[in-house]
C-alpha positions as CSV (number, residue, x, y, z in Angstrom):
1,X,-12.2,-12.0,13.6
2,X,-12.3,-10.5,10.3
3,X,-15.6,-11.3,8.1
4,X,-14.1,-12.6,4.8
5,X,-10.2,-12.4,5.8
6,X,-8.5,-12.6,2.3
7,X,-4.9,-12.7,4.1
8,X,-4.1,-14.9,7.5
9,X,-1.0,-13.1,8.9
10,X,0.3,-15.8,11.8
11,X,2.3,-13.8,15.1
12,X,2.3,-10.5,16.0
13,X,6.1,-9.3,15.9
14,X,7.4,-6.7,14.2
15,X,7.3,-8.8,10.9
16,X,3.6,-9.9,11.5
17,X,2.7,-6.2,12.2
18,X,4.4,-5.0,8.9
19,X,3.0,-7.5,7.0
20,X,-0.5,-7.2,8.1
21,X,-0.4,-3.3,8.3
22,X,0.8,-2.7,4.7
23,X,-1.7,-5.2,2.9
24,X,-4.6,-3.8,5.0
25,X,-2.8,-0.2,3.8
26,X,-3.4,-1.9,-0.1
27,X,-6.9,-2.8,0.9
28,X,-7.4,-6.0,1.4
29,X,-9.3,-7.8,4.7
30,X,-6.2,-9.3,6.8
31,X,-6.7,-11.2,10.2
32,X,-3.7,-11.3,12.5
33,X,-3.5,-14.0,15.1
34,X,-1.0,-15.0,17.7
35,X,-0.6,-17.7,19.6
36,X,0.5,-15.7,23.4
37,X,-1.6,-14.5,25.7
38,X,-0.6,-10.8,24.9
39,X,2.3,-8.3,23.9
40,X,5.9,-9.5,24.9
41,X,7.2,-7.4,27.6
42,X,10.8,-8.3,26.5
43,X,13.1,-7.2,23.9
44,X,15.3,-9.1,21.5
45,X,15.9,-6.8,18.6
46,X,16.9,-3.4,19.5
47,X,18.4,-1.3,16.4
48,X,16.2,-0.1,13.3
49,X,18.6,0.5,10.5
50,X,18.4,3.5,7.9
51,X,17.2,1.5,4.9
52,X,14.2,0.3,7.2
53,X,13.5,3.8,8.3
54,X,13.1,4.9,4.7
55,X,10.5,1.7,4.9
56,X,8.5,2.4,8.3
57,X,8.7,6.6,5.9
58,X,6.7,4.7,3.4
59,X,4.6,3.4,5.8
60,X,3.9,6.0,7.9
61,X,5.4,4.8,11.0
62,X,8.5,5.9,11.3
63,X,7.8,9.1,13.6
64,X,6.6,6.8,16.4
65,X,10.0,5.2,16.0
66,X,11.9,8.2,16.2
67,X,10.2,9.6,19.2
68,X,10.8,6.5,21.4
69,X,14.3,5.5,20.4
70,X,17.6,7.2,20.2
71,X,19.7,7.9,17.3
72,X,23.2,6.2,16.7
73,X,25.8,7.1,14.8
74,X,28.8,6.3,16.1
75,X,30.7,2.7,16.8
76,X,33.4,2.6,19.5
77,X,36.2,0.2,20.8
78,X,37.7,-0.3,23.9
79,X,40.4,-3.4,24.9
80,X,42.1,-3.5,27.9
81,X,41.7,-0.3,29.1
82,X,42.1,2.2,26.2
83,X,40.2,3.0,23.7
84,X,41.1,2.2,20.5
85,X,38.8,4.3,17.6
86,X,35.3,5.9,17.3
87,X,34.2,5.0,14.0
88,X,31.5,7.7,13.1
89,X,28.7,6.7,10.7
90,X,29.6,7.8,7.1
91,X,26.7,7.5,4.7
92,X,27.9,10.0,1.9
93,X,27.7,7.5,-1.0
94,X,24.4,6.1,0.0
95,X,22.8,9.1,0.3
96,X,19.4,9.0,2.7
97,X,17.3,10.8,5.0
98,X,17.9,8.6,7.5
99,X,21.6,8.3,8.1
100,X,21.5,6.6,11.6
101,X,20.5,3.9,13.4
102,X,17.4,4.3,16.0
103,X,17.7,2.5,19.3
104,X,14.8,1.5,20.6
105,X,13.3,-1.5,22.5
106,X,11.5,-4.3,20.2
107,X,8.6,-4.3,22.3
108,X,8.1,0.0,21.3
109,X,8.8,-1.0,17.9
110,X,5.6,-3.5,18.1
111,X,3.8,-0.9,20.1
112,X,4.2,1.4,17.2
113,X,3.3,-0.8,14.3
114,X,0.4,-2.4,16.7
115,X,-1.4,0.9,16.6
116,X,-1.0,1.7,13.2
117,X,-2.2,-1.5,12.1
118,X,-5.5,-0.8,14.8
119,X,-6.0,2.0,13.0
120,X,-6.2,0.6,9.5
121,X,-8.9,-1.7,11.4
122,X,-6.9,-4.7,12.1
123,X,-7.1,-5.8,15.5
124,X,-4.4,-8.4,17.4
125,X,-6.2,-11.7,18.0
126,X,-3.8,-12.9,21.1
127,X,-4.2,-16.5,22.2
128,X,-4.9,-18.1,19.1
129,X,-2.3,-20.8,18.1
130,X,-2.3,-22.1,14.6
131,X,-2.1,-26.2,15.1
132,X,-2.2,-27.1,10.9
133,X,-3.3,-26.4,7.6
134,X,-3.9,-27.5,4.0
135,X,-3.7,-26.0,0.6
136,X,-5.2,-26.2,-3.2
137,X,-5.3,-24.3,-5.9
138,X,-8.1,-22.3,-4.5
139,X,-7.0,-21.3,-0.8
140,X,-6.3,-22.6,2.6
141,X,-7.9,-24.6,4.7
142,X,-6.6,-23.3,8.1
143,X,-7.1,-25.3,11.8
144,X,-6.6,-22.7,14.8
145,X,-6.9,-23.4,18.9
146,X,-8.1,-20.7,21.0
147,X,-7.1,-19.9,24.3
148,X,-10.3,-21.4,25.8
149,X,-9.6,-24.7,24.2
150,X,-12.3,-24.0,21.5
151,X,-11.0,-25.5,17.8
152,X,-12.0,-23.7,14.7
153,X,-11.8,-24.6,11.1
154,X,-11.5,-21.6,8.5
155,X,-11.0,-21.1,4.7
156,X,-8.5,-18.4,3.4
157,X,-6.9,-17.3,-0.1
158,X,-3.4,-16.8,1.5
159,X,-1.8,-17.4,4.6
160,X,1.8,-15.7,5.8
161,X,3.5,-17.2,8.6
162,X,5.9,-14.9,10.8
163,X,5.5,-16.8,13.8
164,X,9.2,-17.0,14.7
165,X,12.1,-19.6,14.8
166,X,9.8,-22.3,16.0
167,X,7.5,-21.6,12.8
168,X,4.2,-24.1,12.7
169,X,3.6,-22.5,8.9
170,X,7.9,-23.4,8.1
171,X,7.1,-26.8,9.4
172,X,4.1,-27.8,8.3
173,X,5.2,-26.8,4.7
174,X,8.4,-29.3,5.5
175,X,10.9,-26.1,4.7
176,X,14.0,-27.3,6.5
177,X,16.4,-25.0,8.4
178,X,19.7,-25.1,6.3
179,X,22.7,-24.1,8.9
180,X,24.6,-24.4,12.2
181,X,24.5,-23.8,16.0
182,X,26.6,-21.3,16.9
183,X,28.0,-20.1,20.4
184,X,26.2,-19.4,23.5
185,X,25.6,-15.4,24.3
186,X,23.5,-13.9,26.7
187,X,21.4,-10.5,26.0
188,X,20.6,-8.3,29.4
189,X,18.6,-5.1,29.4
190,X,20.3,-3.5,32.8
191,X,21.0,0.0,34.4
192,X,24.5,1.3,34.2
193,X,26.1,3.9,35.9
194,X,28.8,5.0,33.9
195,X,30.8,8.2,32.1
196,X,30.3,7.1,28.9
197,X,28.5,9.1,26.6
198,X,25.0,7.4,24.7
199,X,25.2,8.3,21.6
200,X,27.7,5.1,20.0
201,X,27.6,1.3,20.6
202,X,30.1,-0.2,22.5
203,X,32.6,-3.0,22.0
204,X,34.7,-3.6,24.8
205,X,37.2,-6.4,24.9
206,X,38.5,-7.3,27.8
207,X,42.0,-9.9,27.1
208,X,40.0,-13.0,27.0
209,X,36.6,-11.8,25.8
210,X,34.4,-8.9,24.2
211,X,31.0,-7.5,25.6
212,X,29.1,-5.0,23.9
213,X,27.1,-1.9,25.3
214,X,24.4,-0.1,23.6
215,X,22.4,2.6,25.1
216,X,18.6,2.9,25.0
217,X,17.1,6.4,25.1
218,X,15.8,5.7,28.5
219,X,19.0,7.4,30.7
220,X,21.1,5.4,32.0
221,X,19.2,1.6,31.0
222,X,21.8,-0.3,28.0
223,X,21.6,-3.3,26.0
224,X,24.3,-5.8,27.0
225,X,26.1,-9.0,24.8
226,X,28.3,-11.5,26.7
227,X,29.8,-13.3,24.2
228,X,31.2,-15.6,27.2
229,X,28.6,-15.8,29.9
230,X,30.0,-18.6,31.8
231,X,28.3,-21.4,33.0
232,X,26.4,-19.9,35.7
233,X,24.1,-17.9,32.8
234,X,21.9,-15.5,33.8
235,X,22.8,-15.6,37.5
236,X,25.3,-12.9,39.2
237,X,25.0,-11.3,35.7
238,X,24.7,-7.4,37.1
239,X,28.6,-8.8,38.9
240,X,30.6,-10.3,35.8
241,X,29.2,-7.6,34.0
242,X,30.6,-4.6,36.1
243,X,34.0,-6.7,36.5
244,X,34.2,-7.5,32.9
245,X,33.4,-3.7,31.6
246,X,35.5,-1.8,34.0
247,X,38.5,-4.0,33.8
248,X,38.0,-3.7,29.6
249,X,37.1,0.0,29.7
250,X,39.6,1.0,32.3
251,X,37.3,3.1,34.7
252,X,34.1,2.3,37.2
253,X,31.3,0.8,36.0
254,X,28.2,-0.4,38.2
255,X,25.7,-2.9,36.2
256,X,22.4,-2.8,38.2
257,X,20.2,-6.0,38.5
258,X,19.2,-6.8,34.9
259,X,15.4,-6.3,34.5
260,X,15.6,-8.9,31.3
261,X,18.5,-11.8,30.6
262,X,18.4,-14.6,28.6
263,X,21.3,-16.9,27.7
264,X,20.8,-18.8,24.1
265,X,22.6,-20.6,22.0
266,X,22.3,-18.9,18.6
267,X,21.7,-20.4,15.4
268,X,22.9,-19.8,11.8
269,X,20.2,-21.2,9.6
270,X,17.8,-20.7,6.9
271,X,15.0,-22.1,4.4
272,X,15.9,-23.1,0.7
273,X,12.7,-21.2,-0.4
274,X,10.1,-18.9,1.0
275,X,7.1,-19.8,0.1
276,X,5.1,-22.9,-1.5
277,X,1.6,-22.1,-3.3
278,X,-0.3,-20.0,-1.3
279,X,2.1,-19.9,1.8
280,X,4.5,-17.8,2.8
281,X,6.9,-17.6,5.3
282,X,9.1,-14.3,6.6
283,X,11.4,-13.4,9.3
284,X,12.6,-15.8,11.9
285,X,10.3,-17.9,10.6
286,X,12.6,-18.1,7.1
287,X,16.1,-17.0,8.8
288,X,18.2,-17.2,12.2
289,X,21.3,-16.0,13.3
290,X,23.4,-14.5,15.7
291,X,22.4,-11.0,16.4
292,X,25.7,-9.7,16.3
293,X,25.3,-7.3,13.4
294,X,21.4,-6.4,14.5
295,X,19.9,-8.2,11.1
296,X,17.4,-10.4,12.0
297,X,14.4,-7.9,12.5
298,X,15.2,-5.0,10.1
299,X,15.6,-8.0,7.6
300,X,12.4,-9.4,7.9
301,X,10.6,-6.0,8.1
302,X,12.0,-5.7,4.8
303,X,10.5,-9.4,3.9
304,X,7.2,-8.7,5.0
305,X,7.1,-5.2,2.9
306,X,8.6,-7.0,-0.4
307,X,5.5,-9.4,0.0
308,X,2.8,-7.3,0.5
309,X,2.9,-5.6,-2.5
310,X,3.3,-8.9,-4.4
311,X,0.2,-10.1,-3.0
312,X,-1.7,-7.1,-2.8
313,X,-1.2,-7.0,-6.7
314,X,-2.4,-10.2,-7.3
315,X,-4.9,-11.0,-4.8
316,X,-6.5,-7.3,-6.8
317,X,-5.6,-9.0,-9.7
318,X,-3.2,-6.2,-11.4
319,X,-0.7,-8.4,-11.3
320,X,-0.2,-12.0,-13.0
321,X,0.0,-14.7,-9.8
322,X,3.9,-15.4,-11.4
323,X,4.7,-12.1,-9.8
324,X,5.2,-13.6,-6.3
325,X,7.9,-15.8,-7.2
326,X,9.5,-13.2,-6.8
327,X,9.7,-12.5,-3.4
328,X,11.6,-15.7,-3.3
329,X,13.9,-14.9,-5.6
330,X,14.7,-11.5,-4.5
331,X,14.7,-12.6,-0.8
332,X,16.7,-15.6,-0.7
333,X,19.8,-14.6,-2.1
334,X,19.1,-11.6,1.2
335,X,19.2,-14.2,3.4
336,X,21.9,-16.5,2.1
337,X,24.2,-13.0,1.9
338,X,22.9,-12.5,5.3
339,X,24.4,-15.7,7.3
340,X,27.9,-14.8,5.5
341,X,28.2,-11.8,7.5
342,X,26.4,-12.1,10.4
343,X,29.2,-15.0,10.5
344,X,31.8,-12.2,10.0
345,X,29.9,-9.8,12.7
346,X,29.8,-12.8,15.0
347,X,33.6,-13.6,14.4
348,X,34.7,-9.9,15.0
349,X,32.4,-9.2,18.2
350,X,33.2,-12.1,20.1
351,X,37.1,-11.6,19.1
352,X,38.5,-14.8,21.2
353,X,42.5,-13.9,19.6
354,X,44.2,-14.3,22.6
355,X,46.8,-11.5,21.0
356,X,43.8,-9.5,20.7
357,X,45.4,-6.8,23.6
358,X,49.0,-6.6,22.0
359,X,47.6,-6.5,18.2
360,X,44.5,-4.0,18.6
361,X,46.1,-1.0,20.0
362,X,48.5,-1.3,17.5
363,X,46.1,-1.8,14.5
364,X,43.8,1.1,15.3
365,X,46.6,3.3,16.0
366,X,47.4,2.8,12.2
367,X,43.3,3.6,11.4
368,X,43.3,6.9,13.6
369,X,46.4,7.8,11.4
370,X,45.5,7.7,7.8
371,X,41.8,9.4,7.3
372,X,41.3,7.4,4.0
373,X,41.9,4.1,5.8
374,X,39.5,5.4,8.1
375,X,36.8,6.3,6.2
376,X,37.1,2.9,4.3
377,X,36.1,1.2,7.4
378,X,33.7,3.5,8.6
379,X,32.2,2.8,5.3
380,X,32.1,-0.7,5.3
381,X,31.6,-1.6,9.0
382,X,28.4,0.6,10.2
383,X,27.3,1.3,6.2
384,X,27.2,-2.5,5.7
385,X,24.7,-2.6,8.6
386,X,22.4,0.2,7.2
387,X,20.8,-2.3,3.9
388,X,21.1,1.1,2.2
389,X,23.2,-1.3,-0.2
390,X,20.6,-3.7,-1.2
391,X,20.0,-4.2,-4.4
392,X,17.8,-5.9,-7.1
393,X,19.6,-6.1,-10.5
394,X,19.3,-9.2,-10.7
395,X,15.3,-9.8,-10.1
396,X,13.3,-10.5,-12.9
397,X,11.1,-7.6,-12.1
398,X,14.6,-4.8,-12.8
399,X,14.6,-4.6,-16.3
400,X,17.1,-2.7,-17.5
401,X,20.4,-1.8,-15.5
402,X,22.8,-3.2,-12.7
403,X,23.7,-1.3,-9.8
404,X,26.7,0.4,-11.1
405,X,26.0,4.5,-12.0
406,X,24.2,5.4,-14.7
407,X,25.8,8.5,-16.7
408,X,24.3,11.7,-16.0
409,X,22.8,13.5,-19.1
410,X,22.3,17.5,-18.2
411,X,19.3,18.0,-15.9
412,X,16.7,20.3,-17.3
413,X,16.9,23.4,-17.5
414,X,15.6,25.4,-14.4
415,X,15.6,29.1,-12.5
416,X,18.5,27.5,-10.6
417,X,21.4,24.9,-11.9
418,X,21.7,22.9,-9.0
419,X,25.5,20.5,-9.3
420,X,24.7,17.5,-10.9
421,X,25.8,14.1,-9.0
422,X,28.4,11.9,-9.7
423,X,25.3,8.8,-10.1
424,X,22.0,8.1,-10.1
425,X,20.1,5.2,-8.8
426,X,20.1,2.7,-12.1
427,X,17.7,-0.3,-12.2
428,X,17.6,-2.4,-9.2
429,X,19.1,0.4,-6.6
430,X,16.5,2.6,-4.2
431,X,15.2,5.3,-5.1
432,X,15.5,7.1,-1.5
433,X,18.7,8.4,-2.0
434,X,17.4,11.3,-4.7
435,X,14.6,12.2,-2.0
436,X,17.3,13.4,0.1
437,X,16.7,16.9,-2.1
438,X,12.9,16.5,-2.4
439,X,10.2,16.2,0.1
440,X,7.5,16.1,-2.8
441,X,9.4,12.3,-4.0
442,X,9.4,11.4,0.1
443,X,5.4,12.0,-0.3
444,X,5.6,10.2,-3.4
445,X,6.8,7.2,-2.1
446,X,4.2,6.6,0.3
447,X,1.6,6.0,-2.7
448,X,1.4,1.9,-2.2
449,X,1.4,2.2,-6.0
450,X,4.0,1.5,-8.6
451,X,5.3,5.3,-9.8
452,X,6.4,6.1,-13.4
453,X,8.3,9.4,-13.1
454,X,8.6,11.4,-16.1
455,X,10.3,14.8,-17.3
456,X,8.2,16.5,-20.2
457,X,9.7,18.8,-22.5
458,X,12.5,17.9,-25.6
459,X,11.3,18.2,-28.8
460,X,8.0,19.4,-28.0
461,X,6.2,20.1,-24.8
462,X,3.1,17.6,-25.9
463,X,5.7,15.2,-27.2
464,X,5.8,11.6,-27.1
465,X,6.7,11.0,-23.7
466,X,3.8,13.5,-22.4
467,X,1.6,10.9,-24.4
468,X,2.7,8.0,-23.1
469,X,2.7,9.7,-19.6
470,X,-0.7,10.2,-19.7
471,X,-1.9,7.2,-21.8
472,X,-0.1,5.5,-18.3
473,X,-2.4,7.3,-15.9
474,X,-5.7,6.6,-17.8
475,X,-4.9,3.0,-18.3
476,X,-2.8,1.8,-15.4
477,X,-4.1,4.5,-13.0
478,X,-5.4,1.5,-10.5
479,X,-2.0,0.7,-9.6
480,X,0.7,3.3,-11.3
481,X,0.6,6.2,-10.5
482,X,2.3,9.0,-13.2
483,X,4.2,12.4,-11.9
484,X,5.6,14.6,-14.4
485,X,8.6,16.2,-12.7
486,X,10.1,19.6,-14.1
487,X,10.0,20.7,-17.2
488,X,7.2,22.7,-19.0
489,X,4.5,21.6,-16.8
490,X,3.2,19.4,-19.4
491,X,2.1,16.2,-18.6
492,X,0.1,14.8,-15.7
493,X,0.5,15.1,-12.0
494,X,2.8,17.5,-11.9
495,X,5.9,16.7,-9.2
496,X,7.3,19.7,-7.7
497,X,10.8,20.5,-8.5
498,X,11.4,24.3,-8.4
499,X,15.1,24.1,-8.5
500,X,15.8,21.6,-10.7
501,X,17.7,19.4,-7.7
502,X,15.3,16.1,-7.9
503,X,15.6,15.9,-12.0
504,X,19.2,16.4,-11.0
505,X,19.7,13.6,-8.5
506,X,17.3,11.5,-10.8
507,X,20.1,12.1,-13.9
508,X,16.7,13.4,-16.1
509,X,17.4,15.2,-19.2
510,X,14.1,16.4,-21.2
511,X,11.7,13.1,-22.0
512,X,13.6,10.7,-19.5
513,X,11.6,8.5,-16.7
514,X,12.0,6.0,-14.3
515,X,9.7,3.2,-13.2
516,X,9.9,2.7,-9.5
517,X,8.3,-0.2,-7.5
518,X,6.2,0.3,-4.4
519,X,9.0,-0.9,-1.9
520,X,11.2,2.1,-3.7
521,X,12.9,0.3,-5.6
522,X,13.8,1.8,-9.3
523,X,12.9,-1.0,-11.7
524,X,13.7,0.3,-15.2
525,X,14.7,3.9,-16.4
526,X,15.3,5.5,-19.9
527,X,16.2,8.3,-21.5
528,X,13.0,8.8,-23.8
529,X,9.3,7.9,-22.5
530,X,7.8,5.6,-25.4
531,X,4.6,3.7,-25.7
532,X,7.0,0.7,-26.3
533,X,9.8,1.2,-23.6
534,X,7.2,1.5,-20.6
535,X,5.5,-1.7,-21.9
536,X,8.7,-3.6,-22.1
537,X,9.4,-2.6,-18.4
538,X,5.8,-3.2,-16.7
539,X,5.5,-6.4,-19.1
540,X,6.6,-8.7,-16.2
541,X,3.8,-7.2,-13.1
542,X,0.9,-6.2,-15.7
543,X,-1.3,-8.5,-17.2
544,X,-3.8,-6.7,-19.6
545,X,-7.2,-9.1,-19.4
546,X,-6.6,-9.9,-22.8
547,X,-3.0,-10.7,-22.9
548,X,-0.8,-13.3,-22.1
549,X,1.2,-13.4,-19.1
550,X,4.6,-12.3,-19.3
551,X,7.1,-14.9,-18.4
552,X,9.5,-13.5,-15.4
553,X,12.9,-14.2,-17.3
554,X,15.9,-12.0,-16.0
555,X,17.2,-10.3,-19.5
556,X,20.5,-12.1,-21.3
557,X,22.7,-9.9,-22.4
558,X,25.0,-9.0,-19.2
559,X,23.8,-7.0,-16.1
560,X,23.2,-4.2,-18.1
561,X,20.7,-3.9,-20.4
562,X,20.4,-1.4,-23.7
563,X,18.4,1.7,-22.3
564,X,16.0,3.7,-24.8
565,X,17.8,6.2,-26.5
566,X,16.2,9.6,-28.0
567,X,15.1,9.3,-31.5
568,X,16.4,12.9,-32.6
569,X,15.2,12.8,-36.1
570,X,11.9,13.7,-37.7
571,X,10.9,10.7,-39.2
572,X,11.8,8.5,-35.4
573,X,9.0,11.4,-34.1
574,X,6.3,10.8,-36.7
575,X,6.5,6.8,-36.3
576,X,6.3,7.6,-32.8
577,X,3.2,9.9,-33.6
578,X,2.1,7.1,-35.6
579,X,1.8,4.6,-33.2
């Protein structure tokens, strides 16, 4: 047990894990229970998606994730036979350093985050159930059952439940489940002998039904989907698999005896809200549905990091307690998007047109010959499962911008002129995209502090935005941390960008910044660093200790609002002086 646990994290999954490592990574004493006896051996999520690799970067995980899975960029389909297309993974207008998807077994992934969180000094406590709870103003008064029967009666701050479908935290709140059953699937971890090669999913339709196929980087072991198991379930499963895939590939396949099937009935559900007072709830515990698009875990990954930040902040009281509304209101609208096309991926994997042989051939035929056509789908079908398009314009906490591009103003000048993009990431986007050309912002981004980027230089090198830079650091320097980037080498914490390529990506002409959130979010940008501007833009986190709280209103005034503008004249720079 942890002496003095400020955050209860309840169940060990991957959401759990993330949770508890990155407030521990903030600081703060977490204890981490579960009710089972130990780690599951089984494996129900088995794709980590680009956007959260560029979170397990942050954390620090993500080479433990990349040395036990296998990359995938590719998505093919087969129907009666032939194959119809390879759709290869296109990420060019979502820029990352990350542009596949990692296969690899949920209960790796756990193994993973379970040792990083051991080594923040956060140990697993398996076989402790959480059987109720109550909450004031102050805490929570929590009642757990240990595995030897014993009952025991703690006091907390906060309390985060990620303790699954079945959620003891979702229900005792009284958070209903908003939604629909769905169809009845069966997963099956097997050994396959086949030609294929494993490095694309599979989608094999057979006349009747589709299967899918995905391959795990131990050789020759795959993921199967039966959208159509039959009555008989998980029984004879390594025999209607091997008849279903060869007569739907067109060529031998032998499905060994699965080491792992379960047939479910999946649901399409989820919770009006996400948290009430000093309880939260995340993952499965928030959200189910059909695992057709691969969602469910990278989704509440993402949860669990958009969280603990929030509470980090508040619990170390940089931020006003408002603050974690918004997790609520940036997540929900996630989730709500989410059922809508896990629907769609559902619809489109299990494929029950009975026409489905007659019209696909002739469809994809079409695809294979126009490029643009191509792309467009290539685009939208495995880009839509990366979360690279996440955005929050609308949160309270982005204030100033939507997600369309920002115009690009010249970069600064620099040994080498690098070309200057077509966009930058405008208020609400991630950031990740410009640390495709800079390992120093990858480093960056690992800080689990707020960063305001800055470029010196403009009118003078110890200009007004060098001022505010540094004001910045000395006050907020807890919490925000302040990188100069290019430039004159004014200004403090100096950014490394020799060739001028991140200040490109970033759009930065001379005095421009950008405010960026500790999940990597970019939460409010301008083209000239004021006193003024950075206030308006932290004015919803930061609570000086004599000031009142900011109230989180999303700005009126469309989805863009007006960005600072450069004051070119004398007079704009002596009130600026002035101030």
């Amino acid at each position: 047990m942890s002496p003095g646990a400020e955050v209860l994290v309840v169940g060990a999954g991957p959401v759990g894990l993330t949770a508890a490592h990155e407030l521990a990574r903030r600081g703060l004493r977490v204890r981490l229970v579960d009710a089972a006896a130990g780690p599951s051996r089984t494996s129900r999520a088995v794709a980590v998606h680009p956007r959260t690799l560029e979170t397990f970067d942050q954390m620090g995980t993500v080479d433990g994730i990349l040395r036990h899975g296998r990359r995938n960029q590719a998505f093919t389909m087969y129907a009666a036979g032939r194959r119809l297309v390879r759709l290869e993974a296109d990420y060019r207008s979502m820029p990352t350093r990350h542009p596949y998807s990692v296969i690899i077994e949920q209960t790796r992934t756990e193994a993973v985050l379970r040792a990083a969180v051991t080594r923040l000094g956060t140990d697993v406590e398996w076989g402790v159930r959480l059987t109720g709870f109550e909450q004031d103003a102050t805490g929570v008064r929590v009642r757990l059952r240990h595995a030897d029967g014993t009952e025991e009666h703690c006091e907390v701050p906060w309390l985060v439940g990620c303790d699954g479908g079945h959620s003891t935290v979702r229900k005792t709140l009284g958070l209903p489940l908003l939604g629909e059953s769905r169809d009845t699937w069966m997963l099956a971890d097997a050994p396959v002998r086949t030609d294929l090669p494993p490095d694309s999913i599979y989608w094999v339709h057979t006349g009747g039904q589709a299967l899918m196929m995905v391959p795990y980087a131990r050789e020759g072991r795959w993921r199967l989907l039966d959208t159509a198991p039959g009555a008989s379930g998980a029984t004879g499963a390594a025999d209607r698999f091997t008849a279903k895939l060869t007569r739907g590939l067109g060529t031998d396949v032998r499905v060994g005896e699965p080491e792992w099937a379960s047939v479910f009935t999946f649901q399409q559900r989820m919770v009006p809200r996400m948290h009430e007072g000093r309880v939260f709830v995340a993952g499965d515990a928030a959200h189910v549905h059909s695992p057709a698009s691969g969602q469910g875990m990278n989704t509440g990954i993402q949860e669990a990091y958009n969280l603990a930040w929030k509470l980090a902040a508040v619990q170390q009281g940089y931020a006003q307690r408002q603050l974690l509304d918004t997790y609520g209101l940036e997540r929900v609208p996630v989730g709500r998007a989410l059922l809508g096309s896990t629907r769609t991926a559902t619809a489109l994997v299990q494929f029950k047109n009975a026409l489905a042989t007659v019209a696909l051939p002739l469809v994809f035929s079409v695809v294979r010959k126009v490029p643009a056509l191509r792309r467009a789908i290539q685009r939208k079908v495995l880009g839509g499962m990366s979360g690279l398009r996440l955005d929050y314009a609308a949160s309270p906490l982005t204030t100033g911008g939507g997600p369309e591009p920002v115009p690009i103003a010249a970069p600064i000048a620099s040994p080498v002129m690098v070309p200057r993009r077509a966009s930058v990431p405008a208020p609400g986007e991630r950031v990740a995209g410009a640390a495709t050309v800079s390992d120093a912002l990858v480093r960056e981004l690992r800080d689990v502090r707020w960063t305001l980027l800055v470029a010196p230089g403009g009118h003078d090198a110890a200009g007004a935005p060098v001022r505010a830079a540094q004001e910045a650091a000395d006050a907020h320097g807890a919490w925000l941390s302040v990188r100069s980037v290019g430039g004159s080498g004014a200004g403090p914490a100096p950014l490394p960008d020799p060739d001028g390529a991140l200040c490109a990506a970033l759009g930065f002409a001379a005095g421009a910044w950008a405010l960026v959130r500790p999940d990597g979010y970019l939460a409010a940008r301008g083209d000239f660093l004021t006193r003024g501007a950075l206030a308006r833009a932290i004015a919803p986190v930061y609570r000086a200790a004599d000031g009142p709280a900011a109230s989180l209103q999303r700005p009126s005034g469309g989805r863009r609002a007006v960005q600072d503008t450069v004051e070119t004249t004398t007079g704009a720079m002596e009130r600026e002086s002035a101030r």
